[in-house]
PLY file of the C-alpha trace (Angstrom):
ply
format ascii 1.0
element vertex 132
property float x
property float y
property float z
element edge 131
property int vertex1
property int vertex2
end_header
-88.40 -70.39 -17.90
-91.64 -71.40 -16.06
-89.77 -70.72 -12.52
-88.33 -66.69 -13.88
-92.27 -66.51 -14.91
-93.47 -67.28 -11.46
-91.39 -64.80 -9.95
-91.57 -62.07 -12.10
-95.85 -62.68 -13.70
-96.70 -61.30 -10.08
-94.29 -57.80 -10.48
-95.90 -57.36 -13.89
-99.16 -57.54 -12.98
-98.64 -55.59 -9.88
-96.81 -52.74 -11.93
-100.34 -52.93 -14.81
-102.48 -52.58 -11.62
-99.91 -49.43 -10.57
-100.36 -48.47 -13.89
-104.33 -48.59 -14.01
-104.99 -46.70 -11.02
-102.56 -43.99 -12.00
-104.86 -43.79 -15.77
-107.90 -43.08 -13.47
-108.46 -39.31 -13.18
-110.24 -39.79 -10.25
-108.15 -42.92 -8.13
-110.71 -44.93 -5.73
-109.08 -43.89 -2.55
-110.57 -43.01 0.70
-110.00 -39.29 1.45
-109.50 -39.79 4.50
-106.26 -41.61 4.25
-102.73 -39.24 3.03
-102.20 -39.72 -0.63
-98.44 -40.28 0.28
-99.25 -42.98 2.70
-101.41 -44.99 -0.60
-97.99 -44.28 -2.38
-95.78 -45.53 0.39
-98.53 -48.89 0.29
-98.28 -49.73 -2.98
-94.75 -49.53 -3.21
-94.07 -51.61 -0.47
-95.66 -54.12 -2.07
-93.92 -53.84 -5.41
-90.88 -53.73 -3.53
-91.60 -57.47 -1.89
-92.50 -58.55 -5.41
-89.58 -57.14 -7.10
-87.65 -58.40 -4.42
-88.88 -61.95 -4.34
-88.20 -62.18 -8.02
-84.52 -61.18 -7.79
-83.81 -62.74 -4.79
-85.26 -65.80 -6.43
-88.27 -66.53 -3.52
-88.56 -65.49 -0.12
-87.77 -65.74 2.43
-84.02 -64.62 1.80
-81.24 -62.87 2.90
-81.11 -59.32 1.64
-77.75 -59.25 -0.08
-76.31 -55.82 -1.63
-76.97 -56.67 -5.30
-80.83 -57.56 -4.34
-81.21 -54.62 -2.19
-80.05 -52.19 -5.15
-81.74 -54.10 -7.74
-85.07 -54.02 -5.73
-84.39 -50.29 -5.25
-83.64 -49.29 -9.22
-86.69 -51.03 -10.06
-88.98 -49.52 -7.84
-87.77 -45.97 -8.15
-87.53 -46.37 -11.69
-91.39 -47.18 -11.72
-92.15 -44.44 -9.61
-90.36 -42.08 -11.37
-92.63 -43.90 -15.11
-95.45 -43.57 -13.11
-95.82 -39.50 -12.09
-94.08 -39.28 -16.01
-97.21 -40.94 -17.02
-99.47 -38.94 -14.92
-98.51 -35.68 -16.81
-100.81 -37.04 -19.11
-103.66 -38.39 -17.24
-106.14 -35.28 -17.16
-106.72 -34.09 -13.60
-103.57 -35.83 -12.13
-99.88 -34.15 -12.15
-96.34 -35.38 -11.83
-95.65 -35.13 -7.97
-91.76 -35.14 -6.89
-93.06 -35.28 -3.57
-94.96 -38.77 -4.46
-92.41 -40.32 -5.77
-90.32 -39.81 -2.31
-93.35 -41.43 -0.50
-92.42 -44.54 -3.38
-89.03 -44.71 -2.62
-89.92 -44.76 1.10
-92.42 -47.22 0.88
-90.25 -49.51 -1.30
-87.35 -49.03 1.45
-89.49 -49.41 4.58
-90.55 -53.05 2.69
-87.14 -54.19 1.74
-86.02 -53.40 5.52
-88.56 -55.74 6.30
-87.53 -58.48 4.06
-84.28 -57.88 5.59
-85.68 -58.59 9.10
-87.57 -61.46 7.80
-85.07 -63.07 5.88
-82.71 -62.93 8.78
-85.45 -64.09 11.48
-86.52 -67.06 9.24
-83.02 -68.09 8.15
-81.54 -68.47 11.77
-84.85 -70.12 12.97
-84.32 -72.89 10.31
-80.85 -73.73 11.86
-82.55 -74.53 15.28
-84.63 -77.32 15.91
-88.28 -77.03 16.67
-90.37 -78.58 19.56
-92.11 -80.39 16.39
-89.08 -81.38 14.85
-87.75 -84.87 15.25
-84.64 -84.92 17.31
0 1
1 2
2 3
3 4
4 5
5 6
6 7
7 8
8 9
9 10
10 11
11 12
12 13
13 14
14 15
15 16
16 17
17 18
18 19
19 20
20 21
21 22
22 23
23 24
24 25
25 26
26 27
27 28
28 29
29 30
30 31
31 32
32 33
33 34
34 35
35 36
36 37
37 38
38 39
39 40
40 41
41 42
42 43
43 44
44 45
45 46
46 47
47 48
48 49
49 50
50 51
51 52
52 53
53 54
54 55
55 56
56 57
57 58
58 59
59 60
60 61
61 62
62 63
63 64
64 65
65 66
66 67
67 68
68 69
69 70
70 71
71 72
72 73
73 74
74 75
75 76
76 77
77 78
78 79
79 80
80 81
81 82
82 83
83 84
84 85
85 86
86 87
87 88
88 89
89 90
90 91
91 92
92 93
93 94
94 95
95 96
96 97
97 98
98 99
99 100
100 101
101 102
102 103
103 104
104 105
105 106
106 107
107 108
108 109
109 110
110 111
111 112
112 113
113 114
114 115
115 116
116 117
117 118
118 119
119 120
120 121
121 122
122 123
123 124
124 125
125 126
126 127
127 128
128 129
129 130
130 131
């Protein structure tokens, strides 16, 4: 119980903060930086989360059933999250937002996937500051 909590407190909170930003009719954002690039951000990180709690820690192989599972739950949000902004005055539903989600959730889990392979075959190979 306290081990799922650890993995999964960090998603939840994550997904309120998501969640609180979205409520604000005016988002603290610099204007100077795309909207979809914030989108593709934030994602990415609740795609490491979400995949770090199903993958049960990191770093870890990206297996099929993670990947998808990672995916679902990000896009799922996304899609919850321009739902709720249809009734956030001043913000809108965006389809075009929720591709820059789904984009920044993928870009992330491709990196997992590059980490968990990187770190995985380094731990089969000695170090100079391992004993021999």
């Amino acid at each position: 119980m306290l081990r799922a909590l650890s993995l999964w407190a960090p998603v939840v909170i994550y997904m309120a903060a998501i969640f609180s930003v979205s409520a604000d009719p005016d988002p603290p954002a610099p204007k100077s930086i795309s909207d979809k690039l914030m989108h593709m951000a934030a994602y990415g990180g609740l795609a490491v989360l979400v995949f770090r709690a199903v993958a049960g820690g990191i770093p870890a192989r990206v297996t099929r059933r993670a990947a998808g599972a990672t995916m679902l739950i990000a896009a799922a949000y996304g899609i919850s999250d321009e739902f709720h902004q249809l009734f956030v005055p001043g913000r809108s539903a965006d389809l075009n937002d929720l591709f820059a989600d789904v984009a920044g959730a993928a870009i992330a889990l491709i990196g997992c996937w590059a980490w968990g392979i990187i770190r995985t075959s380094n731990s089969q190979f000695p170090t100079s500051n391992s004993p021999s």
